[in-house]
mmCIF file as gemmi writes it, N, C-alpha and C atoms, coordinates in Angstrom:
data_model
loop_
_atom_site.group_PDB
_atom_site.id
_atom_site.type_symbol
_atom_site.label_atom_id
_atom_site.label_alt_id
_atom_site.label_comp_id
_atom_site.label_asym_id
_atom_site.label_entity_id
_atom_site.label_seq_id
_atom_site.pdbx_PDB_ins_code
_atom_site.Cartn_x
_atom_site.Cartn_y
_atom_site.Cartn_z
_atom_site.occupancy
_atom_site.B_iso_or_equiv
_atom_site.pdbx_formal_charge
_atom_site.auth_seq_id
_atom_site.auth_asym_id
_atom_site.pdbx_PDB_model_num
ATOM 1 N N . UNK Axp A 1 ? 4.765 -20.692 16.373 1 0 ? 1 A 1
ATOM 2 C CA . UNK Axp A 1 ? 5.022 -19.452 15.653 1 0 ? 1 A 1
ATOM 3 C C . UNK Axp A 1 ? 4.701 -18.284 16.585 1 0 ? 1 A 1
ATOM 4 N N . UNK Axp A 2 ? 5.766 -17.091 16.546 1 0 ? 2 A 1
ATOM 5 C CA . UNK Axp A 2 ? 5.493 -15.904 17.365 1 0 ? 2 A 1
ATOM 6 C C . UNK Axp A 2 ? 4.531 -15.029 16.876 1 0 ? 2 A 1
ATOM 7 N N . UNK Axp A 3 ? 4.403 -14.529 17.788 1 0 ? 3 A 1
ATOM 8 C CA . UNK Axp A 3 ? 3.054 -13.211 17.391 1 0 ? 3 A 1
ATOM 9 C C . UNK Axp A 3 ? 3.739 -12.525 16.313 1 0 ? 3 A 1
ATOM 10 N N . UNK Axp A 4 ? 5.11 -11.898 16.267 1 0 ? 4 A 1
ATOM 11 C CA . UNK Axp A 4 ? 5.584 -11.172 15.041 1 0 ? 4 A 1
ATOM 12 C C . UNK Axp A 4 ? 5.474 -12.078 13.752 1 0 ? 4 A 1
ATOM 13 N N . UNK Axp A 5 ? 5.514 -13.088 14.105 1 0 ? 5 A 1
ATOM 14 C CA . UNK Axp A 5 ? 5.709 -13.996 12.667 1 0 ? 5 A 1
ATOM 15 C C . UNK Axp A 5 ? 4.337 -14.345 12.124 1 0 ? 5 A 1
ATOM 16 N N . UNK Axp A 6 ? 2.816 -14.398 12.834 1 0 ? 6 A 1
ATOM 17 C CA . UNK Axp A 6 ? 2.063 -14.547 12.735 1 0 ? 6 A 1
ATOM 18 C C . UNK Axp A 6 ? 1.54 -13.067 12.021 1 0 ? 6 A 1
ATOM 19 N N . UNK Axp A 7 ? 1.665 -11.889 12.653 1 0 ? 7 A 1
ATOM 20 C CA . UNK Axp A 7 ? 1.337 -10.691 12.213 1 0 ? 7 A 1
ATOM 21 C C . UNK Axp A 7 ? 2.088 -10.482 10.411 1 0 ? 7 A 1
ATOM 22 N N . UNK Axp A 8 ? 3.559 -10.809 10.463 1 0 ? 8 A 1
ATOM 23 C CA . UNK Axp A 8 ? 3.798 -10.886 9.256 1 0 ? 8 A 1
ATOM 24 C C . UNK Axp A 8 ? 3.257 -11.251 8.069 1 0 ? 8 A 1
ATOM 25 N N . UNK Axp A 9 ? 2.877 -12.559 8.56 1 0 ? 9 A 1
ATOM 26 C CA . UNK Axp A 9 ? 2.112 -13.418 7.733 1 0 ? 9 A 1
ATOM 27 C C . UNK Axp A 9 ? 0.752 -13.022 7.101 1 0 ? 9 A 1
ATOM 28 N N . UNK Axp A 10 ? -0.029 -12.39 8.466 1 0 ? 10 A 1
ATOM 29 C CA . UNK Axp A 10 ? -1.389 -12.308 7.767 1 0 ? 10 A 1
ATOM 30 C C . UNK Axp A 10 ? -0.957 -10.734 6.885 1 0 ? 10 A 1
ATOM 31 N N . UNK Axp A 11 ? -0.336 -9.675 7.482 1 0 ? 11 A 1
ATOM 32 C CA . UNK Axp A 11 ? 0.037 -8.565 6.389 1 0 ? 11 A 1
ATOM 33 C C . UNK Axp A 11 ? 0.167 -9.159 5.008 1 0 ? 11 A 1
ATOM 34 N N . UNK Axp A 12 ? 1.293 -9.726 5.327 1 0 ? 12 A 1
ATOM 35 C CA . UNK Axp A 12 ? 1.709 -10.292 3.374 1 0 ? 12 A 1
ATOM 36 C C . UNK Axp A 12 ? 0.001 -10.518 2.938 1 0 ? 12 A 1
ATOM 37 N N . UNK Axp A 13 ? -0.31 -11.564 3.731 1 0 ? 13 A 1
ATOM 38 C CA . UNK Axp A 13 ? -1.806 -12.17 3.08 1 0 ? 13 A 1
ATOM 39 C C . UNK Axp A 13 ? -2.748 -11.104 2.679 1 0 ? 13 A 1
ATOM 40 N N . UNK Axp A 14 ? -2.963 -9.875 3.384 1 0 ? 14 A 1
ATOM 41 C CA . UNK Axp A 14 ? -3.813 -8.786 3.268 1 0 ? 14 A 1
ATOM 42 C C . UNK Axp A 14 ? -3.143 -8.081 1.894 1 0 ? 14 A 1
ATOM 43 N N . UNK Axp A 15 ? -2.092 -8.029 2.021 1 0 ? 15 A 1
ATOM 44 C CA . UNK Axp A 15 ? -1.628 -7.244 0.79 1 0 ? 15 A 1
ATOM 45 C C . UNK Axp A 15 ? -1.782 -8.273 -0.903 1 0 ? 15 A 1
ATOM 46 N N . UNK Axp A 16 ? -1.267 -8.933 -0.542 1 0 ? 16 A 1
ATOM 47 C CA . UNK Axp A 16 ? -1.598 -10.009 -1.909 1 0 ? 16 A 1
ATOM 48 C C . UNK Axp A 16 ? -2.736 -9.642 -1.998 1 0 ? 16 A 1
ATOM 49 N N . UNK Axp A 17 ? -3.619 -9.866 -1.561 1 0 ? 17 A 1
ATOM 50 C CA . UNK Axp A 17 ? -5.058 -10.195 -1.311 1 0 ? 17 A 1
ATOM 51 C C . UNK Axp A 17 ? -5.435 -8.865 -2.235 1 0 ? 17 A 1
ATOM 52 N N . UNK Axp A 18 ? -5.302 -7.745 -1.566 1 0 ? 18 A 1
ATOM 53 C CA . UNK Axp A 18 ? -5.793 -6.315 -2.072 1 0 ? 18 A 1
ATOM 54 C C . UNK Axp A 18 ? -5.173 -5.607 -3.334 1 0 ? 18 A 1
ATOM 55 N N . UNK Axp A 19 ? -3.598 -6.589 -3.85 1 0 ? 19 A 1
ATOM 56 C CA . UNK Axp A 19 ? -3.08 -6.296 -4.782 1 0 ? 19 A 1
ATOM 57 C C . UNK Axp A 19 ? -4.057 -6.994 -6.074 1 0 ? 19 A 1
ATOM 58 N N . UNK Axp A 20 ? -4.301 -8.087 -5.656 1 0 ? 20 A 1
ATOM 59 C CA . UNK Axp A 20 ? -4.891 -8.963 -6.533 1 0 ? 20 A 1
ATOM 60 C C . UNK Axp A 20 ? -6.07 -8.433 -6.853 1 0 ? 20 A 1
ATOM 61 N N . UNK Axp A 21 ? -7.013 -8.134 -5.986 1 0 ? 21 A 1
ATOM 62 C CA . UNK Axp A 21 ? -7.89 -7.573 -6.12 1 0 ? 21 A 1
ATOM 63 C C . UNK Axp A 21 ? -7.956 -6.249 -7.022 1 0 ? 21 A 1
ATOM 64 N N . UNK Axp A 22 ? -6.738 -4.885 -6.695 1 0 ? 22 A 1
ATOM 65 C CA . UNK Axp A 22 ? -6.831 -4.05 -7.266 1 0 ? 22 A 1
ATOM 66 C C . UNK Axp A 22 ? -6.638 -4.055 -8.219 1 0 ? 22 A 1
ATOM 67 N N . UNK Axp A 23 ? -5.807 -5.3 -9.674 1 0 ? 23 A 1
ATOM 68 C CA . UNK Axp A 23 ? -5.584 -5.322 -10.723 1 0 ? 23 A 1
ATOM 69 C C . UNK Axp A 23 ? -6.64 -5.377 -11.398 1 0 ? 23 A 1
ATOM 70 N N . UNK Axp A 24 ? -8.204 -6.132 -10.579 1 0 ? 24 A 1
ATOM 71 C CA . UNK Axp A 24 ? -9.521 -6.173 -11.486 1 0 ? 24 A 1
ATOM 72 C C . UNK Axp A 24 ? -10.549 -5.128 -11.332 1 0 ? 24 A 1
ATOM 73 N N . UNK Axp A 25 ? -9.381 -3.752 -10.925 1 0 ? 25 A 1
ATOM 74 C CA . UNK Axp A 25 ? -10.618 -3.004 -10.806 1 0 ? 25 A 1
ATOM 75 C C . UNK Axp A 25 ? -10.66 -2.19 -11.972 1 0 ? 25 A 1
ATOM 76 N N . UNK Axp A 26 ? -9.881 -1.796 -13.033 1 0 ? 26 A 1
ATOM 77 C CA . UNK Axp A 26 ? -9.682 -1.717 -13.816 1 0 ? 26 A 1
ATOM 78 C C . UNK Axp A 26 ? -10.84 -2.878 -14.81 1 0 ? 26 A 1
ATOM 79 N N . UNK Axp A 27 ? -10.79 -3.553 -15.218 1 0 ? 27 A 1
ATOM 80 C CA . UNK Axp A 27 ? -11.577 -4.782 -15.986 1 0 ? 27 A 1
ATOM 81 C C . UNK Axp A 27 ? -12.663 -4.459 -15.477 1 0 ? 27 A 1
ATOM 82 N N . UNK Axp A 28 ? -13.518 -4.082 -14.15 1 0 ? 28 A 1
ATOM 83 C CA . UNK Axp A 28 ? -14.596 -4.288 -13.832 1 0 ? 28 A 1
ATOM 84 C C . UNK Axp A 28 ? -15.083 -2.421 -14.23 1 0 ? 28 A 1
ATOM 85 N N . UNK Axp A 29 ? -14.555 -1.755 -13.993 1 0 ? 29 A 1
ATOM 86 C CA . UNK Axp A 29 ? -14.882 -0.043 -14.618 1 0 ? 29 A 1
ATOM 87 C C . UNK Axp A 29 ? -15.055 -0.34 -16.339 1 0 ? 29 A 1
ATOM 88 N N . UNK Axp A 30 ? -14.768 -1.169 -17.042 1 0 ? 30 A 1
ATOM 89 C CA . UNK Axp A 30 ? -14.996 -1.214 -18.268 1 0 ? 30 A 1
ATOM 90 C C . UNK Axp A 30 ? -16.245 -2.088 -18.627 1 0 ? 30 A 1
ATOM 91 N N . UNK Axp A 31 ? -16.076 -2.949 -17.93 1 0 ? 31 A 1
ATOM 92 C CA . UNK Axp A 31 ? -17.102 -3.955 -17.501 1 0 ? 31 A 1
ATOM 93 C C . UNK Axp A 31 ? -18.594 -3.056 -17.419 1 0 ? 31 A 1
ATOM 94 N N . UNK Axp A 32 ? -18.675 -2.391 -16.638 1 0 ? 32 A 1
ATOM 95 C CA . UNK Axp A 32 ? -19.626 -1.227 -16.237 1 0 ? 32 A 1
ATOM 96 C C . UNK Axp A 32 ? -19.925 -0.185 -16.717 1 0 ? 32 A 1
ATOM 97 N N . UNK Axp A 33 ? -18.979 0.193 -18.088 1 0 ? 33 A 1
ATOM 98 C CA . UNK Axp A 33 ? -19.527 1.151 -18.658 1 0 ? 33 A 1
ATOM 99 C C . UNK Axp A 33 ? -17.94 2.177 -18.599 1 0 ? 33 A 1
ATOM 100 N N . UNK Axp A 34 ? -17.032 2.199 -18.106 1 0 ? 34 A 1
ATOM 101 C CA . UNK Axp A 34 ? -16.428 3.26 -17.727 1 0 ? 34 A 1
ATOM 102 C C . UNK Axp A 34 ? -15.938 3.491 -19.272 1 0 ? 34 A 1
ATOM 103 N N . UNK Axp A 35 ? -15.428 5.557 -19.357 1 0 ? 35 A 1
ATOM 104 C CA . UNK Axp A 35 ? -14.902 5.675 -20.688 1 0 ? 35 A 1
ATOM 105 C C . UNK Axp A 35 ? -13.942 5.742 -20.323 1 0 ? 35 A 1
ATOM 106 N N . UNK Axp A 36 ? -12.887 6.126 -21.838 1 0 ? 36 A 1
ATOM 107 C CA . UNK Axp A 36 ? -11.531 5.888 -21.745 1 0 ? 36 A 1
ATOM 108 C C . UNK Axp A 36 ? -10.496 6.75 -20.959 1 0 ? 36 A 1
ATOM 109 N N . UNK Axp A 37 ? -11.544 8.05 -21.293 1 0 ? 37 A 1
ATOM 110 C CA . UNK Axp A 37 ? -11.19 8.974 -20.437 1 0 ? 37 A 1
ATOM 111 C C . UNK Axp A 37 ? -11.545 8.882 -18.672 1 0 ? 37 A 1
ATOM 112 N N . UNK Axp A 38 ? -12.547 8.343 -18.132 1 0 ? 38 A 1
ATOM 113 C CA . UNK Axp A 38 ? -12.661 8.092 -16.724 1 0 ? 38 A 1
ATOM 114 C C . UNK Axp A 38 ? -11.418 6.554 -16.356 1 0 ? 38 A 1
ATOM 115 N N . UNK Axp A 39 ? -11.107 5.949 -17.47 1 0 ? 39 A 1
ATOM 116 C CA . UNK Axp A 39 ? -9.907 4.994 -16.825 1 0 ? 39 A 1
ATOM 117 C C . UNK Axp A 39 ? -8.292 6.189 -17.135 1 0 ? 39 A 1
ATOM 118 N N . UNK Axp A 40 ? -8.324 6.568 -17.617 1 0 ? 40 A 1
ATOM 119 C CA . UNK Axp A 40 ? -7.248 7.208 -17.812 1 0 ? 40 A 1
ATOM 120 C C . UNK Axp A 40 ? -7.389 7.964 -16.157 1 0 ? 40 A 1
ATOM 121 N N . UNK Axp A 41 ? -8.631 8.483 -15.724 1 0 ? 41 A 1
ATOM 122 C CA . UNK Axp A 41 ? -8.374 9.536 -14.305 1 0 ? 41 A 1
ATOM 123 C C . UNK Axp A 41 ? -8.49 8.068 -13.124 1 0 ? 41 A 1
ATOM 124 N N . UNK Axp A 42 ? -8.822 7.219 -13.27 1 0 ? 42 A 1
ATOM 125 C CA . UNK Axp A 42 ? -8.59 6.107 -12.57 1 0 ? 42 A 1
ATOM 126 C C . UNK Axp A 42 ? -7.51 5.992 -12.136 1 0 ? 42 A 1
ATOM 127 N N . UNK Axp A 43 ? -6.758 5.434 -13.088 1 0 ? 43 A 1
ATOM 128 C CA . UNK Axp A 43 ? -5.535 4.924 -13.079 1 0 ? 43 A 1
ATOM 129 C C . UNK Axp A 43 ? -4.386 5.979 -12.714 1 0 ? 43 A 1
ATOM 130 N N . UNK Axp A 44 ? -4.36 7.436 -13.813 1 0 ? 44 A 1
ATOM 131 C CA . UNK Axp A 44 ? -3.189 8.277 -12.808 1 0 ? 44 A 1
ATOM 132 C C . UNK Axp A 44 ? -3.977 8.857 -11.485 1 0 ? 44 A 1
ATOM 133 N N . UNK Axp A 45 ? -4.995 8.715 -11.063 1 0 ? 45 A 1
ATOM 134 C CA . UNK Axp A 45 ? -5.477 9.478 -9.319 1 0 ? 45 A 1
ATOM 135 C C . UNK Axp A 45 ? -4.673 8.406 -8.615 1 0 ? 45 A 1
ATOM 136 N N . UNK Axp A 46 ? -4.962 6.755 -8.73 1 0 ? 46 A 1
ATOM 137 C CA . UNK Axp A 46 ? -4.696 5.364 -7.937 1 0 ? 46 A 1
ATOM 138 C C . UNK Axp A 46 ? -2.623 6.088 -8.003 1 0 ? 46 A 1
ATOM 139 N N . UNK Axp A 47 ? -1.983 6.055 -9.099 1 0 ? 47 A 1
ATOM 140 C CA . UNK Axp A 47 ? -0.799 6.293 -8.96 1 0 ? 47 A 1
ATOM 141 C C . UNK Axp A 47 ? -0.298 7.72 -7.989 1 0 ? 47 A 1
ATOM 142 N N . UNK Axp A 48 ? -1.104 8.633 -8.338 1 0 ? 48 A 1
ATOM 143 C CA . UNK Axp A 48 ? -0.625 10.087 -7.625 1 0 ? 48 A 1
ATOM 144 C C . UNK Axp A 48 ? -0.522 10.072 -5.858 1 0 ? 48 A 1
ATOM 145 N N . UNK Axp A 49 ? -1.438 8.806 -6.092 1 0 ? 49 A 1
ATOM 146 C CA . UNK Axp A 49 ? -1.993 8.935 -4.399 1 0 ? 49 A 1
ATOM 147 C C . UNK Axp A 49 ? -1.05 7.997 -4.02 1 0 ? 49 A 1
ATOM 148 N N . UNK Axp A 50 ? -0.46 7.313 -4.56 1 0 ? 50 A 1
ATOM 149 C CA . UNK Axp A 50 ? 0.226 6.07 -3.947 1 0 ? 50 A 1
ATOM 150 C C . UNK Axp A 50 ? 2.161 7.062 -4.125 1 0 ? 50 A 1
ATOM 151 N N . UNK Axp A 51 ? 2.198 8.232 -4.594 1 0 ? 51 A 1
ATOM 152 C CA . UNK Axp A 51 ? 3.321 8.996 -4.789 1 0 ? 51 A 1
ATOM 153 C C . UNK Axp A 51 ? 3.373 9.788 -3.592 1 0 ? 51 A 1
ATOM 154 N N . UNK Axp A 52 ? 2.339 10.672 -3.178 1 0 ? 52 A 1
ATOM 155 C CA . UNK Axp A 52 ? 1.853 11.541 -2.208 1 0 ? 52 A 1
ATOM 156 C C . UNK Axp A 52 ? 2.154 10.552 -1.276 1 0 ? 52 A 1
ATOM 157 N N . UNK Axp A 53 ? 1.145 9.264 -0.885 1 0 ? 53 A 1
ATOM 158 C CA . UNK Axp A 53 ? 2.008 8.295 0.309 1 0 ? 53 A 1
ATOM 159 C C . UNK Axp A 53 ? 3.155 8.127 0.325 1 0 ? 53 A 1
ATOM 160 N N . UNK Axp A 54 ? 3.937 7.972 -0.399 1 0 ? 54 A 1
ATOM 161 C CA . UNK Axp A 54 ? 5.353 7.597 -0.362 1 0 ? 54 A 1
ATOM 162 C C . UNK Axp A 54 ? 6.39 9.092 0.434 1 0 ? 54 A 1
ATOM 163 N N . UNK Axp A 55 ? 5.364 10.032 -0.642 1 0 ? 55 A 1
ATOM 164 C CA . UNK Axp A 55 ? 6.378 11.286 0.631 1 0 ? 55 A 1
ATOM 165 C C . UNK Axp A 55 ? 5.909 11.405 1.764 1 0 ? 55 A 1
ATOM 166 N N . UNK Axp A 56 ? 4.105 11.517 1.893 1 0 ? 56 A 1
ATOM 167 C CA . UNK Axp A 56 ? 3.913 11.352 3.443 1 0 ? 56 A 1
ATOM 168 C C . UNK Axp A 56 ? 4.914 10.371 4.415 1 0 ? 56 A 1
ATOM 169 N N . UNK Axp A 57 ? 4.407 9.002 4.272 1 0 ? 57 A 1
ATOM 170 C CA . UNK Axp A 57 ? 5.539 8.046 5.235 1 0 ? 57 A 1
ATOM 171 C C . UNK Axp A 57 ? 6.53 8.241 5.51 1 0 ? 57 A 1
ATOM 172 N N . UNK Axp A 58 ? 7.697 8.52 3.83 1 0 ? 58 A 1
ATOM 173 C CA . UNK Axp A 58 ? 9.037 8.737 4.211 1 0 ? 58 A 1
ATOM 174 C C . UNK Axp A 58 ? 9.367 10.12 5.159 1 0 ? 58 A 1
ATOM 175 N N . UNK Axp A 59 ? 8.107 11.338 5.045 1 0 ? 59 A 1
ATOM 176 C CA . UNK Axp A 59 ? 8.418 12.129 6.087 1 0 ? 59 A 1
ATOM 177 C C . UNK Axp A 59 ? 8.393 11.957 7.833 1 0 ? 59 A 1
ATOM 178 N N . UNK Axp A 60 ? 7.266 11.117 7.7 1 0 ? 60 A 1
ATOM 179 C CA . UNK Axp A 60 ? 7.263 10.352 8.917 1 0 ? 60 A 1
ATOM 180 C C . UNK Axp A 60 ? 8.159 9.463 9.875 1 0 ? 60 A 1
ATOM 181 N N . UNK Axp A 61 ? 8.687 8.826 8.329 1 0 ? 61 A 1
ATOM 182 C CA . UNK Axp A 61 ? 9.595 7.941 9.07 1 0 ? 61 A 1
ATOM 183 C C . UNK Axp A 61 ? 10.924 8.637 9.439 1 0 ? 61 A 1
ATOM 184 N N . UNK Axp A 62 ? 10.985 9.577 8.8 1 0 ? 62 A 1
ATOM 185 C CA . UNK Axp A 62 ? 12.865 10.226 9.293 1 0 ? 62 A 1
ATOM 186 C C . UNK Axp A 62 ? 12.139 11.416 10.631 1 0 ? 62 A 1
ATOM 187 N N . UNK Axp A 63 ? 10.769 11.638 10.784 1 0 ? 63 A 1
ATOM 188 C CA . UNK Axp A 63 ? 11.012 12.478 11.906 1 0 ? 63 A 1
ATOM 189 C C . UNK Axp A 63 ? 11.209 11.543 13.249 1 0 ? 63 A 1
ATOM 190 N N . UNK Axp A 64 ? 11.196 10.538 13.116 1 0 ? 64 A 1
ATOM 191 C CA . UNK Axp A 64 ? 10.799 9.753 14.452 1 0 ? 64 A 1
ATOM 192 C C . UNK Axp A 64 ? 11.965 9.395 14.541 1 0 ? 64 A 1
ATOM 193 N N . UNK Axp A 65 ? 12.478 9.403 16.047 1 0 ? 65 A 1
ATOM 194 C CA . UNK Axp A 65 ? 13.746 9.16 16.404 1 0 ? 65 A 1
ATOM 195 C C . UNK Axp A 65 ? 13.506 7.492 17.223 1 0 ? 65 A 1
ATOM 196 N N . UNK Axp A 66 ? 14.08 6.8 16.691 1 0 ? 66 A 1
ATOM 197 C CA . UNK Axp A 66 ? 13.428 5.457 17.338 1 0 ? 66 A 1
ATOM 198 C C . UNK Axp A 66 ? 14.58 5.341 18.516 1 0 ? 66 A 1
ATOM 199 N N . UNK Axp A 67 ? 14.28 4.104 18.708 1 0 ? 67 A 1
ATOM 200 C CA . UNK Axp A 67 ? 14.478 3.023 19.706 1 0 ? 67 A 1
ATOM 201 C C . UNK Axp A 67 ? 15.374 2.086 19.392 1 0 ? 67 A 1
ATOM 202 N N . UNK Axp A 68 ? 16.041 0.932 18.877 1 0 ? 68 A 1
ATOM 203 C CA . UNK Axp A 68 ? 16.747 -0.17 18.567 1 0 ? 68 A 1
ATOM 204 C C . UNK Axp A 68 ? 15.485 -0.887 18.761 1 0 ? 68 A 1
ATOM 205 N N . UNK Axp A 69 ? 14.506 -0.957 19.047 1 0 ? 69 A 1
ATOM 206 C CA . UNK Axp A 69 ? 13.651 -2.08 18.831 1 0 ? 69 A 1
ATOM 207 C C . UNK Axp A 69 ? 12.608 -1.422 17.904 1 0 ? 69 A 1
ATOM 208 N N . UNK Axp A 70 ? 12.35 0.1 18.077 1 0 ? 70 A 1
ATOM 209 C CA . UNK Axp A 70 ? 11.414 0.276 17.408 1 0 ? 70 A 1
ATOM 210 C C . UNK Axp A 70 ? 12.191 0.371 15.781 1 0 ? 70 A 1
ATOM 211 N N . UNK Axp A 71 ? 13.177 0.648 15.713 1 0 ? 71 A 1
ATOM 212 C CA . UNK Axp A 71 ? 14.063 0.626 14.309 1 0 ? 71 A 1
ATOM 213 C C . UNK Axp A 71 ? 13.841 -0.84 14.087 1 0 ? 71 A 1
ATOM 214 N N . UNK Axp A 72 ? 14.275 -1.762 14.729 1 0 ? 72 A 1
ATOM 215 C CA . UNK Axp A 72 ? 14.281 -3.131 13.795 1 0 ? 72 A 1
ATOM 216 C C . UNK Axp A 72 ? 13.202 -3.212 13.735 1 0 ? 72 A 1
ATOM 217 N N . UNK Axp A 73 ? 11.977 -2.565 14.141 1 0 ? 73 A 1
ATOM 218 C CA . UNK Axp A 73 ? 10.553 -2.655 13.81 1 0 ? 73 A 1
ATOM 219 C C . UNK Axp A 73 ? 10.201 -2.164 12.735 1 0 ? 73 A 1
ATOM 220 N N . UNK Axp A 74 ? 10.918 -0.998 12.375 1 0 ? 74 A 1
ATOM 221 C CA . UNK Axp A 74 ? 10.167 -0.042 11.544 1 0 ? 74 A 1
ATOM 222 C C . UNK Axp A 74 ? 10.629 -0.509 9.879 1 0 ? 74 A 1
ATOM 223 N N . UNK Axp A 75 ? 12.361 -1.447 10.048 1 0 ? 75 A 1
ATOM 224 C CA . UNK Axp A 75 ? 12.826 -1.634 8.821 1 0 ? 75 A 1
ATOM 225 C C . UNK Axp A 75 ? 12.541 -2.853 8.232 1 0 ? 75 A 1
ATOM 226 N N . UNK Axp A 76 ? 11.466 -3.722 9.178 1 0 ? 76 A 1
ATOM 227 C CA . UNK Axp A 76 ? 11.432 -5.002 8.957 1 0 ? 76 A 1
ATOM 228 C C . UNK Axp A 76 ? 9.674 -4.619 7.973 1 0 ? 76 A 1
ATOM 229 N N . UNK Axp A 77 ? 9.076 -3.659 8.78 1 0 ? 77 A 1
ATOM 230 C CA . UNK Axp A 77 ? 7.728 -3.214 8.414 1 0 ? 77 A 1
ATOM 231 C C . UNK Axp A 77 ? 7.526 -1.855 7.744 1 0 ? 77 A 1
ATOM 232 N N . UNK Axp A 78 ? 8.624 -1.634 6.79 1 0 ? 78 A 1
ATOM 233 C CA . UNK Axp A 78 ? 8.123 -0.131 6.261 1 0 ? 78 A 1
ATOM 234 C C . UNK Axp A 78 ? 7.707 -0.669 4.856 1 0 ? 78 A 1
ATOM 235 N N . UNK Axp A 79 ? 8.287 -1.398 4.263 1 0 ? 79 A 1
ATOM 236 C CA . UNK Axp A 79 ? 7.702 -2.705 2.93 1 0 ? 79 A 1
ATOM 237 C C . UNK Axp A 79 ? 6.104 -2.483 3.265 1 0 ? 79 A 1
ATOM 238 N N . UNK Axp A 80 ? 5.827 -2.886 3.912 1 0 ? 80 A 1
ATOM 239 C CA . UNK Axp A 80 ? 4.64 -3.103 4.369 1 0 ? 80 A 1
ATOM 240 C C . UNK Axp A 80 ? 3.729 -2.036 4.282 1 0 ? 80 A 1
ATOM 241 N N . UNK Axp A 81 ? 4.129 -0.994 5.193 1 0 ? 81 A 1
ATOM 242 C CA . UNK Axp A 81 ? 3.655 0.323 5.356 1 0 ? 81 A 1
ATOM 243 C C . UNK Axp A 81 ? 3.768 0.669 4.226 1 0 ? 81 A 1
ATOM 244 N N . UNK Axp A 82 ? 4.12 0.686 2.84 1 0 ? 82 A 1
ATOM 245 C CA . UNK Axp A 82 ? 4.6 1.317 1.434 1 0 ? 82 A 1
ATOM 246 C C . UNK Axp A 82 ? 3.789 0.473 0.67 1 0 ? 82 A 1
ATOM 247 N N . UNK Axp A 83 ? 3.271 -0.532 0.775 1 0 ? 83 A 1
ATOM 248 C CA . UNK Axp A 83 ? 2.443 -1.109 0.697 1 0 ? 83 A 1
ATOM 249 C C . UNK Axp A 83 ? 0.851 -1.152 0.481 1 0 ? 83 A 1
ATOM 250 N N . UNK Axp A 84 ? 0.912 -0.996 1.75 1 0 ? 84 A 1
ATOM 251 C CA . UNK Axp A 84 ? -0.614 -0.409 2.28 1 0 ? 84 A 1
ATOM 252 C C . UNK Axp A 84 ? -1.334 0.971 2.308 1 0 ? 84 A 1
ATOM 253 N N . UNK Axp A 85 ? -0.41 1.627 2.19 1 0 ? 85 A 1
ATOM 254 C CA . UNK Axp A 85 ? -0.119 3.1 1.654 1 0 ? 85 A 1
ATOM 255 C C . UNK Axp A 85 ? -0.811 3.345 0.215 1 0 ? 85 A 1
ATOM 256 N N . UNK Axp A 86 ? -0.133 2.439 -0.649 1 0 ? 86 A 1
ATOM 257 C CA . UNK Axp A 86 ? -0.271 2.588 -1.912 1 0 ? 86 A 1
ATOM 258 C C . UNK Axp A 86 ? -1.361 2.091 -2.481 1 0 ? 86 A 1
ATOM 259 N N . UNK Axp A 87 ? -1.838 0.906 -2.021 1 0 ? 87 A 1
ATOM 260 C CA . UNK Axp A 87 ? -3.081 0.2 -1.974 1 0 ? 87 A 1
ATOM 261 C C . UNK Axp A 87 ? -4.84 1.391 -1.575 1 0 ? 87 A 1
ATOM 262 N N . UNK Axp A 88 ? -4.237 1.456 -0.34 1 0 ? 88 A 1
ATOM 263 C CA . UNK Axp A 88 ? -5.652 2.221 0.192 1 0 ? 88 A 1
ATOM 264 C C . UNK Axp A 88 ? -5.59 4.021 -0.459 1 0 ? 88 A 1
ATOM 265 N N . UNK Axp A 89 ? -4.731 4.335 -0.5 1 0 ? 89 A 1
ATOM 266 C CA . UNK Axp A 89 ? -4.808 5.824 -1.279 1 0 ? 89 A 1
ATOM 267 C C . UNK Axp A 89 ? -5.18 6.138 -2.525 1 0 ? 89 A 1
């Protein structure tokens, strides 16, 4: 297996991983006490921020004038980047 295919792999794995994770963070803020009103600012901050990424990147991605390698790079891995974006913000 190539280094790209290996890198693929563990991404997907990181993202599952942190998706899975982020569905119990919700359950565990209630778990702990949270009110209805602090999950309500939970939940739309986690969405706003993962909206705000989506215009950050996509601005990013149309200023950059690629390459033919860095393009089949960027369209094979922007999933990814939209992803991880949305996760960590």
């Amino acid at each position: 297996m190539d280094n790209r295919k290996l890198i693929a792999l563990r991404s997907f794995i990181i993202a599952a991983g942190a998706t899975a994770a982020a569905s119990f963070v919700g359950v565990f803020a209630v778990m702990i006490g949270a009110s209805a009103v602090e999950m309500g600012w939970l939940q739309s901050s986690s969405n706003s921020l993962s909206n705000l990424g989506q215009i950050l990147w996509g601005r990013i991605s149309d200023r950059v004038r690629a390459t033919n390698a860095l393009s089949d790079f960027r369209k094979r891995n922007i999933s990814y980047s939209m992803v991880h974006a949305s996760i960590f913000l």
